[in-house]
N, CA, C and O of each residue as an XYZ file, in Angstrom:
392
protein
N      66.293      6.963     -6.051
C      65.453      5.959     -6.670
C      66.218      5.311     -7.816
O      66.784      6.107     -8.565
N      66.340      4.027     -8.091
C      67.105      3.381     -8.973
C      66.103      3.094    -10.101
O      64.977      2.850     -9.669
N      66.213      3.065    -11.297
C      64.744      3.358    -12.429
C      65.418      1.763    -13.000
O      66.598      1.775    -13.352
N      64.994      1.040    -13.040
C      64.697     -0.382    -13.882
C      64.694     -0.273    -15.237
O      64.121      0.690    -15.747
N      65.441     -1.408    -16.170
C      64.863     -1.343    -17.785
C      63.354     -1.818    -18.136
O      63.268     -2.912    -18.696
N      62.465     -1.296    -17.938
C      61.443     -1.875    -18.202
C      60.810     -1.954    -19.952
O      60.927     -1.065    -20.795
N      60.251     -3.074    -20.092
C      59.555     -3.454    -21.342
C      58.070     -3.628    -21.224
O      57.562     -4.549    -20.585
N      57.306     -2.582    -21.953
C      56.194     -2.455    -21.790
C      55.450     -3.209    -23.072
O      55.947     -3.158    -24.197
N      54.151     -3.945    -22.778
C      53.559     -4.500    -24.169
C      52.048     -4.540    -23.821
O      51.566     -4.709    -22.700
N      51.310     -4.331    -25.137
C      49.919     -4.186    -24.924
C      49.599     -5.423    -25.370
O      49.896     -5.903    -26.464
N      48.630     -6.212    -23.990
C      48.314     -7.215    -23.824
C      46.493     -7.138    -23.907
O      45.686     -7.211    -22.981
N      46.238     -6.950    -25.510
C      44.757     -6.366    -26.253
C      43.969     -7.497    -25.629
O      42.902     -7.108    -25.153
N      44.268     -9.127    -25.469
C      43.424     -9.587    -25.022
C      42.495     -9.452    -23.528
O      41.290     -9.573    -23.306
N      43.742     -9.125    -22.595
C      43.310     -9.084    -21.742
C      43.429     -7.287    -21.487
O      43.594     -6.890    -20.333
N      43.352     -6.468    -22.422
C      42.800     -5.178    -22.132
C      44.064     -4.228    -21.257
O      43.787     -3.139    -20.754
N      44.948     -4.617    -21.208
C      45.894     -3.917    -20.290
C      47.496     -3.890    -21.216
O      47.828     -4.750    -22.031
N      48.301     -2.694    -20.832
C      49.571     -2.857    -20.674
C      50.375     -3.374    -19.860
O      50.398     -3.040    -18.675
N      51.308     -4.441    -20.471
C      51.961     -5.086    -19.057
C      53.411     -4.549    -18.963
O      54.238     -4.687    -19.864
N      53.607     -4.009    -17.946
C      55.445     -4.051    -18.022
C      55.983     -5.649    -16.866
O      55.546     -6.408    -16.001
N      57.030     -5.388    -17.575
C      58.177     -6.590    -17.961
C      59.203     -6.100    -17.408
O      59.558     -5.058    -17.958
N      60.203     -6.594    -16.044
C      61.621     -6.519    -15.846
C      62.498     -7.755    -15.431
O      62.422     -8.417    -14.396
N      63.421     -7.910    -16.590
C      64.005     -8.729    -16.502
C      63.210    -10.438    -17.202
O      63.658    -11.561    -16.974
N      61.906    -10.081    -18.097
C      61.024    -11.281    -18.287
C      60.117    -11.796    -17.331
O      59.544    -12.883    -17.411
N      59.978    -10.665    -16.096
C      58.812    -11.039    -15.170
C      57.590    -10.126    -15.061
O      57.814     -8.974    -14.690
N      56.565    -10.410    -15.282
C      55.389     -9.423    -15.168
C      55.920     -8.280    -13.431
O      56.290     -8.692    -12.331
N      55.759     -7.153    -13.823
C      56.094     -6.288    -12.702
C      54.852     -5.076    -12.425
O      54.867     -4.395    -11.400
N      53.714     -4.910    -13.570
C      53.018     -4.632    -13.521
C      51.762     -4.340    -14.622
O      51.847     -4.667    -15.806
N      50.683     -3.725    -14.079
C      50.217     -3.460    -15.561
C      48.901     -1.947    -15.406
O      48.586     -1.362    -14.370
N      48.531     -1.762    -16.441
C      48.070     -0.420    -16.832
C      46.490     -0.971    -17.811
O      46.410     -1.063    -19.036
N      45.274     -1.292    -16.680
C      43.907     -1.601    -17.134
C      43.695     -0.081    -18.275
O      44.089      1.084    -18.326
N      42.993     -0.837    -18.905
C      42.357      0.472    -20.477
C      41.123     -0.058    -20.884
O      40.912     -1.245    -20.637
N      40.302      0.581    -21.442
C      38.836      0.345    -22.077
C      39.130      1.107    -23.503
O      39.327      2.308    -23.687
N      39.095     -0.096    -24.569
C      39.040      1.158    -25.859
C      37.610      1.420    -26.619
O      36.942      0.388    -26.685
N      37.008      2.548    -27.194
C      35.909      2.472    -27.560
C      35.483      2.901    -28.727
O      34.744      3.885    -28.753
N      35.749      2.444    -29.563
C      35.121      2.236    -31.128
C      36.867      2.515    -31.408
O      36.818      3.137    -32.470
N      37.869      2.438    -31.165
C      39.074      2.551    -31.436
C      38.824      4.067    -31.923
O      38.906      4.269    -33.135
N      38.568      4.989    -31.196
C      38.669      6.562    -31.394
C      39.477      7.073    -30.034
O      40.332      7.946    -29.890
N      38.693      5.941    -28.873
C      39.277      6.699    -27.630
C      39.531      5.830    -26.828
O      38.753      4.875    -26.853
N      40.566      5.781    -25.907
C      40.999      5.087    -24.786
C      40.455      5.636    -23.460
O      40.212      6.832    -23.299
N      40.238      4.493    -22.316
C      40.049      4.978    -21.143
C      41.314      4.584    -20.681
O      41.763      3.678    -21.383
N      42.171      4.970    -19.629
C      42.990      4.242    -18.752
C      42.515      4.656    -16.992
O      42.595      5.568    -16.168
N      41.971      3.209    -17.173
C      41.129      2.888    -15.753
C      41.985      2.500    -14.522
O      41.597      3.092    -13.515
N      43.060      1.658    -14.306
C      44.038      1.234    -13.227
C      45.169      1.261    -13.722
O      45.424      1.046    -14.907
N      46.157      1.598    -12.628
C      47.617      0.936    -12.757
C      48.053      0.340    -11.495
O      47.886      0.849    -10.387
N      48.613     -0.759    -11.741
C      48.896     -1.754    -10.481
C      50.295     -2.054    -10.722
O      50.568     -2.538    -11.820
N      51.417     -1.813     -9.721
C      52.775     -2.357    -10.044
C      52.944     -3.315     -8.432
O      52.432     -3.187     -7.320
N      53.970     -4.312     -9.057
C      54.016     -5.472     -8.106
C      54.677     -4.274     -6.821
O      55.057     -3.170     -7.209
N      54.747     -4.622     -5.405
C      55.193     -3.910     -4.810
C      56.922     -4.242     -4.663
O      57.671     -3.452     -4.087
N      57.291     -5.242     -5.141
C      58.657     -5.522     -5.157
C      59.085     -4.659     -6.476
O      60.283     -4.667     -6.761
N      58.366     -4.062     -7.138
C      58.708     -2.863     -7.947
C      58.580     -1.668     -7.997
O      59.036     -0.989     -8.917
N      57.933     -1.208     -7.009
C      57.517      0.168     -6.715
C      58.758      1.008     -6.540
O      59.768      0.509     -6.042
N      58.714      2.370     -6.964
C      59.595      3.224     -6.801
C      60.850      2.498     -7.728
O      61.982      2.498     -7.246
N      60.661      2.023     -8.766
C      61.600      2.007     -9.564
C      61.546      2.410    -10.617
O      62.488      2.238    -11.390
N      60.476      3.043    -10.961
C      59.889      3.410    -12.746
C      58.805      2.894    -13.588
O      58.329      3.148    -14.694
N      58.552      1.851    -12.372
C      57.391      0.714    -13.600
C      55.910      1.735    -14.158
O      55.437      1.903    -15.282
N      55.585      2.160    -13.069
C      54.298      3.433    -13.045
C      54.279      3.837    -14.249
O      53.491      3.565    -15.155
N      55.487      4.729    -14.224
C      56.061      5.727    -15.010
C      55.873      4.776    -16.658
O      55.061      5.090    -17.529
N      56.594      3.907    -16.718
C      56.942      3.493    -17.761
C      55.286      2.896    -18.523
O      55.230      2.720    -19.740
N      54.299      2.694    -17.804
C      53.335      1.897    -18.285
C      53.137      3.444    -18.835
O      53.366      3.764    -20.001
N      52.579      4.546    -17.593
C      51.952      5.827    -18.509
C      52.249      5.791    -19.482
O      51.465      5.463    -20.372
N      53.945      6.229    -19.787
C      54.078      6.825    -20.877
C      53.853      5.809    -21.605
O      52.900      6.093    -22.330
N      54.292      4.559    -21.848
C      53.664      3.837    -23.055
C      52.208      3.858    -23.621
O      51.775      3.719    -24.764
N      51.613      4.080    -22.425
C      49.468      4.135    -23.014
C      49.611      5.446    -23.911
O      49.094      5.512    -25.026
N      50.502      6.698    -23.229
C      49.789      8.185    -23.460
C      50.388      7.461    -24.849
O      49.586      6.935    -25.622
N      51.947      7.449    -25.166
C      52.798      7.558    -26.321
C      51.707      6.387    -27.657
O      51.810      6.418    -28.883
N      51.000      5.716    -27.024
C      50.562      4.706    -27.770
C      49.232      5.333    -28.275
O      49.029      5.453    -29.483
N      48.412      5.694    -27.429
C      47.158      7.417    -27.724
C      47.461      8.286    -29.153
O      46.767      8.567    -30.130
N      48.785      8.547    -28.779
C      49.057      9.907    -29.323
C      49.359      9.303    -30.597
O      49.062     10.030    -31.545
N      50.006      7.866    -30.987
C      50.601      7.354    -32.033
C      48.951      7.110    -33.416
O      48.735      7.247    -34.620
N      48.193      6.679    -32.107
C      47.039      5.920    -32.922
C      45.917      7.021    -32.878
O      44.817      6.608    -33.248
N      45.989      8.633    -32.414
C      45.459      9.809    -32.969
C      43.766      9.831    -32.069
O      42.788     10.464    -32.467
N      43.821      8.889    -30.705
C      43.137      8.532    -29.699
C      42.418      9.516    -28.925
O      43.356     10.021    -28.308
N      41.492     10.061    -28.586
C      41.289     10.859    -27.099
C      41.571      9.885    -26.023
O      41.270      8.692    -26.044
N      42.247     10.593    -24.977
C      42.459      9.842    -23.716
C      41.806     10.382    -22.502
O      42.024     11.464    -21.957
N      40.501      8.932    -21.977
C      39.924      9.608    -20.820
C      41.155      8.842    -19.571
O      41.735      7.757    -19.614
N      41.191      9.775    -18.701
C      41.979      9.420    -17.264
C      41.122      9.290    -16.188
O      40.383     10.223    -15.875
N      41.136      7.850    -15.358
C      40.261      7.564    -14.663
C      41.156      6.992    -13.856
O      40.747      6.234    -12.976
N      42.587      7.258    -14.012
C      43.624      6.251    -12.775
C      44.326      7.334    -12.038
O      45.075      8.004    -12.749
N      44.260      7.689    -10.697
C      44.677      8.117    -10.231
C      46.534      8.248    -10.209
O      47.055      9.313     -9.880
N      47.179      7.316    -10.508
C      48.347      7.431    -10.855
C      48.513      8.316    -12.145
O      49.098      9.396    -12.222
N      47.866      7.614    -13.150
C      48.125      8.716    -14.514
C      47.773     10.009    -14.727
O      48.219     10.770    -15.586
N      46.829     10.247    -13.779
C      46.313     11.550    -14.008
C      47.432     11.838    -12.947
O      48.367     11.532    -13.687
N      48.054     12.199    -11.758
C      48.965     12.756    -11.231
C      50.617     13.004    -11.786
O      51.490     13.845    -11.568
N      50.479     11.680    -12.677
C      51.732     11.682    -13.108
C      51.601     12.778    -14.572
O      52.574     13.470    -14.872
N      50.498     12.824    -15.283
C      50.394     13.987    -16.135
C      50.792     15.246    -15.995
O      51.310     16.098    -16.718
N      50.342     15.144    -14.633
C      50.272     17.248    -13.972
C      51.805     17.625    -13.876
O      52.251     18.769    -13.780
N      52.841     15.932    -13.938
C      54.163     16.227    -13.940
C      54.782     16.544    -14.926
O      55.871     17.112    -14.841
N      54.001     16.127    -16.488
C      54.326     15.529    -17.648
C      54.027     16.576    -18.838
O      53.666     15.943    -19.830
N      54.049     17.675    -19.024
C      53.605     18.658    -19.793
C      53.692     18.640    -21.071
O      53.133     19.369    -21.891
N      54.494     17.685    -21.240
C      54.861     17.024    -22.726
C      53.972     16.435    -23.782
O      54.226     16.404    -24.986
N      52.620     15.853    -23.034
C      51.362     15.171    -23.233
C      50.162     16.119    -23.241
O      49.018     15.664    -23.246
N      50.438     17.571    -23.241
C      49.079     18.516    -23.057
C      48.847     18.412    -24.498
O      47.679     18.690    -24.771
N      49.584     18.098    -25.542
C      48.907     17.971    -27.190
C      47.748     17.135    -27.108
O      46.847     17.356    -27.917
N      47.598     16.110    -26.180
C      46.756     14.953    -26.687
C      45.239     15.132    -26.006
O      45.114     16.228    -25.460
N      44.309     14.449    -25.948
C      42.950     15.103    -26.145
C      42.693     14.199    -24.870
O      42.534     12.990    -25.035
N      42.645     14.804    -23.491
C      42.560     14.490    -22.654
C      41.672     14.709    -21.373
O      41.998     15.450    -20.446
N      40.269     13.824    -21.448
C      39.639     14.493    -19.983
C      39.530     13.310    -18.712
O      39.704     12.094    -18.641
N      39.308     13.929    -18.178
C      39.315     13.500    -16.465
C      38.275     13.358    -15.429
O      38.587     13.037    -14.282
């Protein structure tokens, strides 16, 4: 698998993280925030001309890393993130249900 530089940015208006390769939208990571205590992360969608390169990957960790920064509970409601967690053991600090 060849992993892409991806650039991830939280796009608050429209409620999602978008990653970025090369300056082209490649995917993004739907969220619900609620009273700014807790995040949901509801979808992740990557273009399929990006799949299997890292984009997935790269949105998670930016939501969890962005959670953990702003002291968040994180509910998981995306089947990608919650699988990619069970890989990710690094993220069991953060306040997480499912």
């Amino acid at each position: 698998m060849d992993v892409m530089s991806v650039e991830v940015v939280d796009d608050r208006d429209r409620h999602r993280y978008v990653a970025r390769v090369d300056g082209a939208d490649a995917g993004f990571l739907a969220y619900q925030l609620a009273d700014n205590v807790a995040i949901s992360l509801i979808h992740t969608q990557v273009d399929p001309a990006y799949e299997g390169h890292g984009v997935g990957s790269a949105l998670a960790r930016f939501a969890l890393d962005d959670a953990r920064r702003r002291s968040w509970a994180v509910r998981v409601l995306c089947p990608f993130v919650s699988s990619w967690l069970e890989r990710h053991p690094d993220y069991d600090d953060l306040s997480i249900r499912r």
